[in-house]
N, C-alpha and C positions, 0 to 999 in steps of 0.2 A: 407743643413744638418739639418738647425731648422725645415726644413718643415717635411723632413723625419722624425726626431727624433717625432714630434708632430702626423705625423701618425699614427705608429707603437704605440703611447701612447692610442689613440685613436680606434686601432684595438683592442689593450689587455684590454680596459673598455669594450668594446662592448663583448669578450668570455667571460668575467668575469661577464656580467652583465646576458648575456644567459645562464651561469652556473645556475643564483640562480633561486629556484622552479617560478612557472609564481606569483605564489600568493604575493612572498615578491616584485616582480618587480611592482604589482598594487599599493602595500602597499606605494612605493614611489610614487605613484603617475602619473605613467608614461599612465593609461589607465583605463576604466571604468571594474570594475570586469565582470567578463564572469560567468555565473549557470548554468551548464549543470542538466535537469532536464532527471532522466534516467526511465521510469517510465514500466508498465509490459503492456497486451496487450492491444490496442486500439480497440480492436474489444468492449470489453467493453464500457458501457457507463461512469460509474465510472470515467475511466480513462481518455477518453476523455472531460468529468469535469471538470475533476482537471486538463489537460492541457489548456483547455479554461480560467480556474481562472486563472492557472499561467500566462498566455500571455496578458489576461487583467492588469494585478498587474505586470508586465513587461512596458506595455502599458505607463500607468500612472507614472512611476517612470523609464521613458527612459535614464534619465540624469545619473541617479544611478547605472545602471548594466544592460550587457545585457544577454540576455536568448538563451540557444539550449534545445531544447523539441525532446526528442525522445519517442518511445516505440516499443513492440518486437509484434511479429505476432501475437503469444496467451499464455495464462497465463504461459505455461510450458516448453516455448523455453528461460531458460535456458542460453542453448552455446550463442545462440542472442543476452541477454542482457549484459553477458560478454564482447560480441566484442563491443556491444553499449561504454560500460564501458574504454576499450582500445583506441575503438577510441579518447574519450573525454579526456583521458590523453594525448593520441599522439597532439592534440590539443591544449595542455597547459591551461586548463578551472581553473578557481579558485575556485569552487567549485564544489563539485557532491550533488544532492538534489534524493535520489534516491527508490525507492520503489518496495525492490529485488522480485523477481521470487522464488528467492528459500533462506531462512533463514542461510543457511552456505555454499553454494556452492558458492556465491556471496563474501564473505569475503576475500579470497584470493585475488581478483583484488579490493578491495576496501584500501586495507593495499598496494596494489602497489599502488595506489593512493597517499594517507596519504606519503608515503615513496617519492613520487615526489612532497609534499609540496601542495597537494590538499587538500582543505577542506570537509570532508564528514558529510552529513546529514542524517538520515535513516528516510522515512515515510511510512506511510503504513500498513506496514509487518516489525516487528523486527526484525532485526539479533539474532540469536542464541546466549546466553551470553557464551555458553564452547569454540564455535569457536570461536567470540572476543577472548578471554580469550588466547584462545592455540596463535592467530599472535600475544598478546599485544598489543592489539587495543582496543580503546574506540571509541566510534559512537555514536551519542545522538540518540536515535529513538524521534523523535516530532508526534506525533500523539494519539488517543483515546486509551482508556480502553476497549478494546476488549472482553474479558470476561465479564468487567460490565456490557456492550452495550447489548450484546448476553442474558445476564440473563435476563436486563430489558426487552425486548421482549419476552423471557423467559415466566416471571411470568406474563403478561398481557395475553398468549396466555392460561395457565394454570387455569384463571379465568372462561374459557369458553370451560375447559373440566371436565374430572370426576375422583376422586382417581382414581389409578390402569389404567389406561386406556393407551392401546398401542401409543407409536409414535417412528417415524424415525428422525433422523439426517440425511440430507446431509451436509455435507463437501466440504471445498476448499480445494483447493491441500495442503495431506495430511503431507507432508514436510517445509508448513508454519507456522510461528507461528502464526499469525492471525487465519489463518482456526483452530489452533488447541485450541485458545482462545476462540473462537466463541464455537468452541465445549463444552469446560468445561462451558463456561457462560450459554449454552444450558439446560446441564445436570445439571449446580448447581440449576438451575430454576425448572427443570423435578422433580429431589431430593426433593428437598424442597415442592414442592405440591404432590407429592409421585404419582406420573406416573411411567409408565415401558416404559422406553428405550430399544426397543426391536432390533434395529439397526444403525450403524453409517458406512455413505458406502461414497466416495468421489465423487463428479458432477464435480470436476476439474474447480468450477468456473464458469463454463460454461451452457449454457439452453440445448443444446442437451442433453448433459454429466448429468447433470441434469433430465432429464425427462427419462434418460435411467435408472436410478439409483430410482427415483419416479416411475414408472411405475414396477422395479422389485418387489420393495418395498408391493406396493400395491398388487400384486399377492401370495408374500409369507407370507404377514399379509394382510387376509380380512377384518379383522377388526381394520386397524389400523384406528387412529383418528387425529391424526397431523403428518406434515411435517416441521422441522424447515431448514427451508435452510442459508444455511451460508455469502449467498449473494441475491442480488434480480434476477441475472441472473438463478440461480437456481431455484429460487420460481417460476420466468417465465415457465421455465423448469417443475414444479413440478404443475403446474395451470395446465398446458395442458396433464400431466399423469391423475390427476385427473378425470377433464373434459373426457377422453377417458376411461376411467374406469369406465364411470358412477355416479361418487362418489362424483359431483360434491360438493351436500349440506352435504357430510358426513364428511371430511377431513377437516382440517383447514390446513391453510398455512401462514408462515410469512417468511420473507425474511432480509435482513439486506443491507442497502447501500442509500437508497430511493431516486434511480437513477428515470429518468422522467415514463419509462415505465410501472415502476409499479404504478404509480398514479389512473390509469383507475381499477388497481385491485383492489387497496384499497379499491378506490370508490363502485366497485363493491358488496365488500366484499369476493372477489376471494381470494385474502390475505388478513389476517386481523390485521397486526402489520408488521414495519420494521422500522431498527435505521437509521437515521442520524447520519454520523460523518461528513458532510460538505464537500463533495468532491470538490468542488473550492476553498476550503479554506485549502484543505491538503497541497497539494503542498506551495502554498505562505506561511503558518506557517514556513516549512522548509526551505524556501527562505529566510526569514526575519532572522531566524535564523542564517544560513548562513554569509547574510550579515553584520548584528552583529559582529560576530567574525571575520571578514576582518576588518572592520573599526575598530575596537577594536583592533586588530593582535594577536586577541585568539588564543594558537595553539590547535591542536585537543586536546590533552590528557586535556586542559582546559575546554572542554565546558561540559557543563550541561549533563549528561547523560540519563535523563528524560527531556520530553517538555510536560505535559498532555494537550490535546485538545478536544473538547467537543463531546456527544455521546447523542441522545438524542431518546425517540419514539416519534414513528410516526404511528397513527392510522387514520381509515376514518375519 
């Protein structure tokens, strides 16, 4: 009868202990926290950066937590990062470090998160503060100054045009805050040296997307004179509209991310400005953070709802 009675004691710690979120069961100690890193597509180089940093910064601090790295097909799949996001809860991960696809469509599965006692980080790309706002949700975003970043490139590229003088915008997908940051940092730069923005049309992120949107660009303004691309897979993208147009010594190009590939353009002078914000270094800032608040037993509505992280240019 003692042994039964000792079982049965033994089975109701065990539901009771499976009830609680996975995060307060590390808190005691019971295992090394798990960071699900949820990030947008790898066809990018960007992002495959920042997954190389994080797995390095995993690497070296084994003892301390371990790492799932995911990402979705391409910047706009969306439903993708969703089920990425689903999975990671069905797996009981103790934190999401994550860097949404889309600034409010993502919210919904990140508050089911938060709701099963997971810890969320936003890097990247901001969430939306009205959606926060409508689940009552807090999410730190840890990452740069988007707007600032974009300006600084901005006004370096506005050194080496003319009052009045045509240029285009592209755009990341136009449903991001980032892309829509990058935007205004664009335009406060264009303003301020008194250019005409004659169009802002979305590349999706992307070089094709990109060079399609460069290429229209350039037929419906013959006379345009810069290209600001909102990422450097664009500017890729907008080098080879150029170049096919002719145009190559007439258009200026700058890009933002200062991912490996554009290095050769720099040099070239193909592009002639893009920011740094440390893509190996995005993801680990929100790890770090992350793990802070576990070891701490920060609960979400607790942590810091700014992380600023640095943004810098980068010229030949």
């Amino acid at each position: 009868m003692t042994t039964r009675r000792h079982t049965l004691k033994m089975l109701a710690l065990a539901v009771a202990v499976g009830a609680l979120p996975f995060q307060q069961a590390n808190a005691a100690g019971n295992a090394k926290p798990k960071v699900a890193l949820v990030m947008k597509s790898l066809a990018n180089e960007f992002f495959r950066t920042m997954e190389d940093g994080a797995k390095a910064h995993q690497k070296q601090n084994a003892a301390k937590y371990d790492l799932v790295a995911n990402g979705i097909k391409d910047e706009t799949d969306t439903a993708g990062q969703i089920k990425i996001v689903e999975q990671m809860i069905a797996q009981r991960v103790d934190a999401i470090v994550i860097a949404p696809a889309d600034s409010k469509a993502l919210v919904p599965a990140m508050k089911n998160a938060v709701d099963k006692g997971i810890l969320v980080v936003n890097i990247d790309n901001q969430f939306d503060a009205g959606a926060l706002k409508e689940k009552s949700l807090s999410i730190p975003f840890v990452g740069p100054d988007n707007r600032a970043g974009a300006k600084l490139v901005g006004m370096h590229l506005a050194k080496q045009l003319k009052t009045g003088d045509k240029v285009g915008i592209i755009e990341g997908v136009s449903t991001t805050f980032n892309a829509q940051q990058r935007t205004l940092g664009f335009q406060d730069a264009m303003k301020a040296a008194g250019m005409n923005v004659v169009a802002v049309q979305s590349g999706q992120w992307e070089i094709e997307k990109g060079n399609t949107v460069a290429s229209a660009m350039l037929r419906e303004y013959p006379d345009l004179k810069a290209l600001l691309s909102g990422n450097d897979n664009m500017a890729l993208g907008a080098v080879a509209a150029v170049k096919s147009s002719g145009k190559a010594d007439k258009v200026k190009i700058i890009g933002y991310d200062n991912i490996s590939a554009i290095k050769p353009m720099l040099s070239s002078g193909r592009v002639i400005a893009t920011a740094d914000q440390y893509a190996a270094k995005q993801a680990v800032f929100g790890i770090e953070t992350a793990l802070k608040a576990i070891t701490e037993k920060t609960p979400q509505q607790s942590l810091p709802t700014q992380v600023q992280t640095p943004v810098d240019l980068v010229t030949k």
